[in-house]
N, C-alpha and C positions, 0 to 999 in steps of 0.2 A: 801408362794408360793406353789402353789399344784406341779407343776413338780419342778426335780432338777433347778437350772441357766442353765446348758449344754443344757436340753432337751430345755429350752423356746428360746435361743442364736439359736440351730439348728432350729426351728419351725420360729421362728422369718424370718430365712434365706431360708425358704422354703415358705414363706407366706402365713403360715397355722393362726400365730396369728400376729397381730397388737399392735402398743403399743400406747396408750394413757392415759391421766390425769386420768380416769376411774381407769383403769388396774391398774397403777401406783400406787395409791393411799391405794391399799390393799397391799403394800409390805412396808416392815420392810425398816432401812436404809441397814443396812447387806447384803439384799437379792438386795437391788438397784447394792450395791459394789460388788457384784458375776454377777452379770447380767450385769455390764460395762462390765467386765475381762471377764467372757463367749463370747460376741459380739467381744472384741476384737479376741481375739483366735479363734475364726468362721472366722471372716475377713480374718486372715493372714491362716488360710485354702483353704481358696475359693481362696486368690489371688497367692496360690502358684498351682493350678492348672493346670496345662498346657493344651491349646484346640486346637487343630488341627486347622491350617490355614483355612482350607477347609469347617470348619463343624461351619456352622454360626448359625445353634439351639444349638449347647453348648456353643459357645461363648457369645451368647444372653442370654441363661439361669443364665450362668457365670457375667453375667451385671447384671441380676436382683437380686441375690442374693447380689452382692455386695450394689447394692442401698439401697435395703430392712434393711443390718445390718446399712449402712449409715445411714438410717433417721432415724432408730432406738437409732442410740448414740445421735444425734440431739435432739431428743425427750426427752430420759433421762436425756441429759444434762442441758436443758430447765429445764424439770423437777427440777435437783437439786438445781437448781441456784435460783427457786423461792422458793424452799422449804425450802432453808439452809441447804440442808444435802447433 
């Protein structure tokens, strides 16, 4: 993986990269297993947030980031499942 799991978990949740079979497929099993536990730890970041009632572009921001790590486990999970690892 060219950046740490941290950095690609953050990027990921900022939807700078994308994850697919592609991508995927140049990573180690090691590097899949840091890259779940990274996404998780993002997730439970983002969701401990708290956004002002009022202020519905953080709240909205705060939704896409959580989807983005969402389809991202979806993705890797897929992934493992066909790959056996």
């Amino acid at each position: 993986m060219a950046n740490p799991a941290w950095k690609t978990a953050e990027d990921i949740a900022e939807g700078y990269v994308t994850l697919n079979p592609v991508v995927l497929k140049k990573l180690e099993k090691h590097e899949l297993d840091q890259l779940v536990q990274e996404l998780a730890k993002v997730l439970r970041d983002v969701r401990v947030q708290v956004v002002p009632p009022d202020d519905s572009e953080k709240a909205q921001a705060k939704s896409r980031k959580m989807l983005r790590i969402s389809q991202a486990q979806v993705i890797l999970q897929g992934y493992r499942s066909r790959m056996g690892r």
